[in-house]
N, C-alpha and C positions, 0 to 999 in steps of 0.2 A: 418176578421179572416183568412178565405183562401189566401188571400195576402202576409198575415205574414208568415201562415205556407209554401205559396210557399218560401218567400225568404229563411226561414230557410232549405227550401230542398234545395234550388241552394247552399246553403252555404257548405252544407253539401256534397254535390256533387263536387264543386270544392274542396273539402278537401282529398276527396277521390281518387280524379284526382289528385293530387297535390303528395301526398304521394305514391301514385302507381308509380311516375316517379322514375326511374335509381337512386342509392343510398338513397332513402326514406324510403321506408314500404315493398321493396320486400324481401320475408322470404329469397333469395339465400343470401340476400343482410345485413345481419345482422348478423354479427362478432359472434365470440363465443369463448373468452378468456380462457385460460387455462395458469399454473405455476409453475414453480415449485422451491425449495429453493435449492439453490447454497451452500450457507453460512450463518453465523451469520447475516452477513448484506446485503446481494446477493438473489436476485430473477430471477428468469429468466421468463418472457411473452411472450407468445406465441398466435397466434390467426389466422384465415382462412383468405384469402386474399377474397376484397370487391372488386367485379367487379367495375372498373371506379376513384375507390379512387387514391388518388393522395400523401395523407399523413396519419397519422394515430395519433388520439390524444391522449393522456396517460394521466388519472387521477389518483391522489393518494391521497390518506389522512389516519386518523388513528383514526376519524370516519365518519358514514353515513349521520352525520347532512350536511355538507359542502363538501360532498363528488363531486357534480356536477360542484361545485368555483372552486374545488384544479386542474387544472391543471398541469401537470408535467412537459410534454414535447413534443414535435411534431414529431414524426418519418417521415420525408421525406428525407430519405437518404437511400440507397440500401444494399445489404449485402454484397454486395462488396467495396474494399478498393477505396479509392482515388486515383487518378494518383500522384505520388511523382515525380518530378521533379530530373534527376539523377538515378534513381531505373532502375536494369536491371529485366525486364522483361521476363521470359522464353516463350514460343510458348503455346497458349490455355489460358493463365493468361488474368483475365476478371478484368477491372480495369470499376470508376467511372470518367466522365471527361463533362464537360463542360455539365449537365443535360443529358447525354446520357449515356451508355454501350457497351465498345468498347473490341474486343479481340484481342489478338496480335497476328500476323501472324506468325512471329516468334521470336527468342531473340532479345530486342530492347529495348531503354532506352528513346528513341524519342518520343515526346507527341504525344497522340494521334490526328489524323487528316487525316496522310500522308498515305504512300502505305504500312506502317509496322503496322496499325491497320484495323481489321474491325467492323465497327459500330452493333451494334446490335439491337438497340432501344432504346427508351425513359428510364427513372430511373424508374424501379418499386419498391415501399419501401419498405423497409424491414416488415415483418411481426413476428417481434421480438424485444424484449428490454430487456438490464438487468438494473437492477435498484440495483447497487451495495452500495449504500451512505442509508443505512437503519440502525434504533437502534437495539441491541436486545433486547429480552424479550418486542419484539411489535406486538400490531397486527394492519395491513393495509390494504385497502379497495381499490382493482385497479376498472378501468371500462376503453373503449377506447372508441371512436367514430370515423370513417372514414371521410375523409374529401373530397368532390369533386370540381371540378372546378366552380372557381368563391366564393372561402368559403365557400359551403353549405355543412352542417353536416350529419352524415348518422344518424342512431338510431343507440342506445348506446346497449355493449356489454352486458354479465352478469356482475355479479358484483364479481373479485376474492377477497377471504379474506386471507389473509399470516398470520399466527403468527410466527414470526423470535425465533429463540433458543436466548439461554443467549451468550455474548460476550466470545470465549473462552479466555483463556490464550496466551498474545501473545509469538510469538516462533519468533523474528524478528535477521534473518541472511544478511550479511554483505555478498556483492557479489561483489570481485576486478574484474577490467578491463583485470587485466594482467595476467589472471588466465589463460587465450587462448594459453599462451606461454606455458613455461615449463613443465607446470603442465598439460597439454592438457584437462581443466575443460575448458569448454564452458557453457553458461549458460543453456544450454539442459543438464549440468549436476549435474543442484542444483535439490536437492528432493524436488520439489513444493510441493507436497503431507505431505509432511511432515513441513511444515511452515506455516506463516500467514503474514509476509511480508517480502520481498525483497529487501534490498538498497545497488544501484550499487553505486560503490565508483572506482573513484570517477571523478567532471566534476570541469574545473576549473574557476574561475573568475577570469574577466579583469581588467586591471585597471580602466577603464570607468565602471564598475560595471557590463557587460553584464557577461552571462557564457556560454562555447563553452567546445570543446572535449579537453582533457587532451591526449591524445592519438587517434589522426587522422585514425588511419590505426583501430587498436579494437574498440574502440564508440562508430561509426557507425554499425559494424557488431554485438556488443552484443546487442547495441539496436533494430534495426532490430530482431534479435532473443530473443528477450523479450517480441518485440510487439505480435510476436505468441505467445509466452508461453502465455501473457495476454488474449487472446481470448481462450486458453484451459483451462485459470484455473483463472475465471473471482473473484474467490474469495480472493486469494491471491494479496495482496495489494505490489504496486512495486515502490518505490520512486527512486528520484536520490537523492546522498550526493553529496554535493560543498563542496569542502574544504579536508580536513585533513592534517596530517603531514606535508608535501613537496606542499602544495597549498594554503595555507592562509596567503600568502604573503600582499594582499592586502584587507584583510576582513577591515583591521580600517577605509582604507582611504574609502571605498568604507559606510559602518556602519555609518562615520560621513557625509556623503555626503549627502541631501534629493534628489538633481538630480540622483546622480550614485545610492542611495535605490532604489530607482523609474524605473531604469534601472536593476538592479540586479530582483527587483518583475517579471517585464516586460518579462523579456529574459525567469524565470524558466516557469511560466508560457505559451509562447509558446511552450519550450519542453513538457513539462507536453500534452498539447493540440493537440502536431504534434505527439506523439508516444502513447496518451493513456493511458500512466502512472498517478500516483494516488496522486502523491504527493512531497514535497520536506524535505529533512533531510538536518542539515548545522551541519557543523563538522568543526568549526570556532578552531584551535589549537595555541594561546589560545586570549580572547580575555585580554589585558592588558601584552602580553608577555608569557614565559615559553613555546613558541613553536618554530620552527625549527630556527636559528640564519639567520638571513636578515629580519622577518618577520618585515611589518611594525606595530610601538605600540605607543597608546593613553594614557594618563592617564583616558580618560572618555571612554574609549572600553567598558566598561561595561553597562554602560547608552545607549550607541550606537549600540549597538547589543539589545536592548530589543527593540529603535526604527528601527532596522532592521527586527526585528520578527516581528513588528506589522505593519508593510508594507507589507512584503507576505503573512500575515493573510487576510489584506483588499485587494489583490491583487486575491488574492486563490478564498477568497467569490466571489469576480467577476467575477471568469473567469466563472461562471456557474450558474445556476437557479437552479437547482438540485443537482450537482454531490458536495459532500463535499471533496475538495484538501486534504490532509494528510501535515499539518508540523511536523515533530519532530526537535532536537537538539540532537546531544551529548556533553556529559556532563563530565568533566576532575573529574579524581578519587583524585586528590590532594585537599584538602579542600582549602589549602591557594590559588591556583588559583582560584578555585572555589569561592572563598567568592568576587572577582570582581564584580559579578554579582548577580541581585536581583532575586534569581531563584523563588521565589514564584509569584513574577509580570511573570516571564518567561513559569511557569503553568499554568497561566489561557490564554496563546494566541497558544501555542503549544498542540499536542493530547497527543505526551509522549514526556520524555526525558529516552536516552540510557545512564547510567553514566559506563562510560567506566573503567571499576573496575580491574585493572589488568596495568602491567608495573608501577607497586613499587619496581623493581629489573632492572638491568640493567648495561650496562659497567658504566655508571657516577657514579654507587657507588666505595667505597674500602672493602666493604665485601661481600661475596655472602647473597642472598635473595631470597625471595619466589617473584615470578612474582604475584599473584594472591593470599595472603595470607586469608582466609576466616576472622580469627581471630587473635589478636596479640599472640604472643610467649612471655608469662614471663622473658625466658631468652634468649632470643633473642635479636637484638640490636634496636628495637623498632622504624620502617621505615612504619608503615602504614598497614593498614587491611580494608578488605571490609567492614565488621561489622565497622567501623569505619567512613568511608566514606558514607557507607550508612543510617545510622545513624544521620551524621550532616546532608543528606538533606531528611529524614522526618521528620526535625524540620522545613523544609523551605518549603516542595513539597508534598501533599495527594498520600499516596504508592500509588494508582492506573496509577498515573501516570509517577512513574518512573520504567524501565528496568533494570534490575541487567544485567550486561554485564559479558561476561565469555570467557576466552582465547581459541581455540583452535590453539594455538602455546605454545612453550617453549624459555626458555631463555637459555644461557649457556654460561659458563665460564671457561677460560683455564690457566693451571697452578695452581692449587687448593691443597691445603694439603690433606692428610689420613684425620685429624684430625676432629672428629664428622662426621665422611662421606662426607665432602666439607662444609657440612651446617656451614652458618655465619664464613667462611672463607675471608682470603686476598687471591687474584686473580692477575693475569698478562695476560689483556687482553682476547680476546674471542675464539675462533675456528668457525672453517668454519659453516655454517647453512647449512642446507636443499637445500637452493637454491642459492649456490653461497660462494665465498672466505670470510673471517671474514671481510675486507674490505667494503663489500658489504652489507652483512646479521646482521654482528654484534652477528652473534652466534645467531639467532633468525632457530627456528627449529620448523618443523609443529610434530603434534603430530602422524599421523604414522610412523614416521621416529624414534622420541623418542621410541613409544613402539618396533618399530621391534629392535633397539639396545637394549634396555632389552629383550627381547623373543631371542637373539641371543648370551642371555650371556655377552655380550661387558659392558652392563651397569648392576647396582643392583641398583632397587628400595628400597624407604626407606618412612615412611611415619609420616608425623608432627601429634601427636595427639595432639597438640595445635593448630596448626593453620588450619588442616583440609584439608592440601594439600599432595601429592606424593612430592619426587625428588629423583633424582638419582645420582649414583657417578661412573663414568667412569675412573678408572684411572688417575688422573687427571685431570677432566672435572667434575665438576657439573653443571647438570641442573634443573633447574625449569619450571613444567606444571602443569596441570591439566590433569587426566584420567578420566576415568567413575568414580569411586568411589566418588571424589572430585566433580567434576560435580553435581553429584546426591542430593548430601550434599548442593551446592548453590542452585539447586532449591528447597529444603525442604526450606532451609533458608529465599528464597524469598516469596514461600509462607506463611511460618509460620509470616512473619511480610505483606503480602498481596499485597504486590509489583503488578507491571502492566505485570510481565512478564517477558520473559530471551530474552539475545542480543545476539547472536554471532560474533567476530569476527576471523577468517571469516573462512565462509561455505568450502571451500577449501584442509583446513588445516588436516581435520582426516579421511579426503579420501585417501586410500593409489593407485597412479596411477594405471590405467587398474582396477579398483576394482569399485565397486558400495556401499560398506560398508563405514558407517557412523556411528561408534562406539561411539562419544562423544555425537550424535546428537540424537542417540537412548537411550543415558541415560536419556537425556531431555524426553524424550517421555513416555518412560515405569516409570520415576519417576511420569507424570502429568497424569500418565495412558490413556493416546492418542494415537488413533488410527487414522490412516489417513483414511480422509484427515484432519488435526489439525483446520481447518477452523470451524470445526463444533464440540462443545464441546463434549468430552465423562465423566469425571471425575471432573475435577476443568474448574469454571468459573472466570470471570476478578472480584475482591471483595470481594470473597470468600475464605479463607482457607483451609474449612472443602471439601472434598470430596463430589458431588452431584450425584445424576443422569439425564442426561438429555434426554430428547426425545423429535423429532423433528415429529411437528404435519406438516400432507398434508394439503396441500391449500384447502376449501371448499369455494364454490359461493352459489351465492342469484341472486335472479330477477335485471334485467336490472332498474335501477335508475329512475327516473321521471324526465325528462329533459323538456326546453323549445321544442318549436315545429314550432314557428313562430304564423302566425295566424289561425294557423289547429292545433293547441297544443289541448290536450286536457282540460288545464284551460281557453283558451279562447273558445271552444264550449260552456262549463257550462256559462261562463259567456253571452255569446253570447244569450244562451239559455234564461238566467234569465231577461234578456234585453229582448228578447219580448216576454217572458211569460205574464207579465201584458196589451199589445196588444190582446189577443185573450181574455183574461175574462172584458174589458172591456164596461161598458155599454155602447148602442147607446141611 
């Protein structure tokens, strides 16, 4: 018997030696996770750094049974950025570079190594994670463990619990490239605060299917200035769009291709990866034609674009273990374009579709029209209504997942009779826009521009109580927009039929320069009763019609998890134990 009890002491002794080494069982040496919620689907992780650690593990799950399986992710990477190949670098800029931490001596674009960096040390990991790819209305179960050299695991943190709010109402605005120019909108000048996601429009593809900058000189700088915004406002979701208007030259050949698909997946995918961004939006104009003249067209575009979606669907899943890519589509307000494609196969591989509801007017007509009609006009000459459009696709598409799309531009047309105030008049061509000669713009007009020539007299408002929209009549000029009032009115609309949301195009437009006012964008707001940051619901959730209230519960924790140990665990002691328990009560 004393034999036995010796080994069980020695056993018990080297357990205790074992666990007393450097990341084991020393109290300095055991994490202590704290969190807190960003967003509907954003958490932020927070936790003490662990002497000697090298990485740090992240569990998640959404319960306690399988909570020590579910790994997430491995944070061994520092809280500084990567070295970017080309990136000028200012003086004191702390970059990550070949397993070290190097600081620049002074401005310099040159990798680190040479006399224009200095080394600092080894990578220490980050001691943070957001884990922005979460449901709402969930609740999640984190824990970390430290990791030391040669794999050995440290003892596990407490255990946070997140309950996520409900998904708000998406607020998803449209961010041009070319906004840097005239308009001096940089993308430090979209209200984050005020949105839920961001899609820059726009990057173009190759004939070989890859996609690269549409504009070499802006691109790169707005991107660049996004990848900050993305680390200030980790909640707000930022996609890139391919395509539209003047860039879908080669969506068919590339659609029918399974090489150039596979290459179209591939290429969004590393942008997505190299800036951070969340996701990809395709604004394919159109597929089977009815978009810019040159473009190239299929009779099977249709078929071809649902095998395009399901290629950066299975391309997206991969690029990650965790983080969920964002696809959308936008979606043409013409039904007859629209019936090309099988939009109901098209909602079950995308998260929304933006149906771009508005440009039902324009120079190709011979009468003036509503750009954006809410509802048809009885006596009007009967050219298309949202109510109309959106309508044919909840017969194909579950509302949650489509965007009611809303103008902040106008149209305009020159040469117009007295007769009805312009409305459903014959036209002789356009006048100049906003930004640039009729040649150019087409008489396309941003909406501070419209109201300051009414506030200045030049124009008189007039307002459709059939269709639900403003227009004006300028001496010979009518134009068609949308204000607040009408605004207002489409988001009732969208919610009362339970829509996914409202689209803007684009954020730009009801900003009047030098100003910070966002008169269109704040209709959207005060009608959804949101308050920033819009990431986080206050009044209406995604599914919902009726008006809710929400509150967002703080993270509470629990005890550290019961993890393996090796063979100092404590289910191999008991076991250990039970094993020669029956040695000491045995007879001689």
């Amino acid at each position: 018997m004393n034999r036995v009890l010796s080994i069980l002491l020695v056993f018990l002794v080297v357990c205790s030696i074992g666990t007393a080494l450097p990341g084991r069982a020393s109290a300095n040496n055991i994490p202590q996770l704290n969190g807190n919620i960003l967003g509907w689907d954003a958490v932020n992780l927070t936790w003490n750094p662990v002497k000697g650690a090298i990485a740090y593990r992240v569990y998640r799950s959404t319960s306690m049974d399988n909570l020590t399986e579910s790994l997430l992710i491995t944070v061994n990477w520092s809280n500084y950025s990567k070295f970017n190949p080309g990136e000028a670098y200012l003086t004191g800029e702390i970059v990550e570079y070949n397993g070290s931490l190097w600081r620049a001596k002074h401005v310099t674009s040159s990798p680190p190594g040479g006399g224009d960096w200095e080394r600092l040390g080894p990578i220490i990991p980050a001691t943070n994670f957001v884990d922005d790819s979460l449901r709402g209305n969930t609740t999640y179960y984190y824990f970390i463990r430290p990791v030391f050299k040669g794999g050995k695991l440290g003892r596990p943190s407490n255990v946070l619990i997140v309950k996520t709010p409900p998904q708000p109402y998406r607020i998803v605005v449209y961010y041009i490239s070319w906004g840097i120019y005239a308009r001096a909108f940089s993308p430090y000048s979209i209200p984050f605060e005020n949105v839920t996601h961001v899609l820059y429009a726009f990057l173009k593809p190759l004939p070989n299917g890859t996609v690269t900058w549409a504009d070499p000189y802006a691109d790169p700088m707005n991107f660049e200035a996004l990848q900050r915004l993305k680390k200030k406002y980790p909640a707000v979701k930022i996609l890139v769009s391919v395509g539209g208007w003047t860039l879908s030259k080669y969506f068919s050949d590339i659609a029918a291709d399974p090489i150039k698909r596979e290459n179209f997946a591939g290429s969004v995918v590393e942008i997505l990866k190299k800036y951070g961004f969340d996701g990809v939006d395709i604004d394919w104009e159109y597929p089977g034609g009815g978009g810019m003249e040159g473009n190239h067209v299929r009779p099977d575009d249709g078929e071809n674009f649902v095998l395009l979606l399901k290629t950066l669907r299975k391309a997206l899943d991969n690029a990650s273990t965790w983080k969920h890519y964002l696809l959308t589509v936008a979606a043409p307000a013409d039904t007859t374009i629209a019936s090309r494609v099988n939009w109901g196969e098209v909602s079950k591989i995308v998260d929304f579709i933006d149906v771009m509801a508005y440009d039902y007017a324009g120079p190709w007509l011979n009468v003036t029209y509503f750009n954006a009609p809410l509802y048809r006009d009885p006596s009007g000459p009967g050219l298309g209504s949202v109510n109309e459009t959106i309508s044919w696709y909840l017969k194909r598409v579950p509302g949650e997942k489509l965007v009611l799309g809303v103008p902040f531009y106008g149209r305009s047309f020159a040469n117009v009779p007295p007769t009805n105030h312009g409305l459903y008049q014959p036209f002789n061509g356009t006048p100049s826009g906003t930004w640039g000669p009729a040649v150019e713009t087409h008489g396309v007009m941003d909406y501070w521009d419209i109201a300051g020539r009414i506030a200045s007299g030049k124009c008189t408002r007039y307002w459709s109580s059939a269709s639900k929209v403003p227009w004006a009549y300028c001496r010979g000029v009518f134009i068609t927009y949308d204000d607040p009032e009408s605004i207002a009115i489409k988001v009732e609309y969208a919610l009362n039929h339970t829509l996914g949301g409202v689209m803007v195009w684009e954020i730009t437009a009801d900003r009047k320069p030098k100003t910070e006012s966002h008169p269109l964008l704040a209709a959207i707001l005060r009608t959804l009763g949101e308050k920033p940051p819009a990431w986080i619901p206050d009044e209406h959730v995604l599914g919902v019609s009726r008006r809710v209230h929400v509150g967002v519960q703080r993270p509470t924790t629990a005890s550290p998890p019961e993890t393996s140990s090796g063979i100092c665990g404590p289910g191999a002691v008991l076991l250990f134990a039970l094993a020669v328990l029956p040695l000491t009560t045995r007879r001689r």
